[in-house]
C-alpha positions in Angstrom: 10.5 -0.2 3.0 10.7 -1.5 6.5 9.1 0.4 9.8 11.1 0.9 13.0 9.9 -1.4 16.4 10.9 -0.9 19.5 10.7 -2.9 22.6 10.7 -1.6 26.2 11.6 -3.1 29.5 13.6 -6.3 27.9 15.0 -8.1 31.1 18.8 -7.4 30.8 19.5 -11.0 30.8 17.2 -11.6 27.8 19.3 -8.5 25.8 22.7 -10.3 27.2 21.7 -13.2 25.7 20.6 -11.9 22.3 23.2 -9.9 21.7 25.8 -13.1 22.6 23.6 -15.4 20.0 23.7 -12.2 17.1 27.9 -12.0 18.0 28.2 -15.9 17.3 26.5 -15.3 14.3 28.7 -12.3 13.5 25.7 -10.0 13.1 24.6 -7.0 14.9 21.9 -7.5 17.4 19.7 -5.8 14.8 20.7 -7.8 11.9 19.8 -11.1 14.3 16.2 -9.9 15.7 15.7 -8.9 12.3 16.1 -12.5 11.3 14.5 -14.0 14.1 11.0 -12.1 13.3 11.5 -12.9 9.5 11.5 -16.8 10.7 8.5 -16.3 12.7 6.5 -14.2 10.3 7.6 -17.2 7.5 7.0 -20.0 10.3 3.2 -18.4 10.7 2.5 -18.1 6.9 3.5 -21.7 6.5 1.3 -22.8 9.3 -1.7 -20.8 7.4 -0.8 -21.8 3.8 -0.9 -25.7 5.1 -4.0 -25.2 6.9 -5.6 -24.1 3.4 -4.9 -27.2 1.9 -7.0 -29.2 4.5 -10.0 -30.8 2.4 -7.9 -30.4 -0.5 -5.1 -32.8 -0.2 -5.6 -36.4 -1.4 -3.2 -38.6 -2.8 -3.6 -38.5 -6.2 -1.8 -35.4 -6.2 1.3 -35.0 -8.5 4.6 -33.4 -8.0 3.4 -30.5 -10.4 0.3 -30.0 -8.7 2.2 -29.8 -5.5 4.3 -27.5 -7.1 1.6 -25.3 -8.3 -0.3 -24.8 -4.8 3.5 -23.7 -3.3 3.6 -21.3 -6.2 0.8 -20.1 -5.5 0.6 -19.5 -1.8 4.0 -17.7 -2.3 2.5 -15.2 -5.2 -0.1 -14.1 -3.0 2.7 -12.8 -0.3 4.6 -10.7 -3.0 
């Protein structure tokens, strides 16, 4: 279940714009933040799950092992 956020004192310019971005999308300006945070939250879990392969990676590794260690970073998010 998802928790409500709100933001305060967003420059009028910045909504403007938002809101003109989620319309070319056809999606409510909800819909698009929505998305946009989803992105960022995925962008910072990425970042993390490649920073625990340093030391690990070597290039002996096969296309199953890769395979496994995506797997496996992705379980641990579930």
């Amino acid at each position: 279940m998802g928790v409500a956020i709100q933001i305060k004192d967003v420059p009028e310019a910045v909504r403007d714009a938002i809101s003109a971005r989620a319309a070319a999308r056809g999606q409510s300006t909800q819909a698009y933040l929505r998305a946009l945070l989803d992105r960022e939250f995925r962008a910072e879990r990425n970042r993390t799950l490649l920073e625990g392969t340093i030391g690990r990676r070597h290039l002996t590794m096969s296309a199953d092992e890769v395979v496994d260690e995506i797997r496996g970073g992705r379980e641990g998010d579930e």
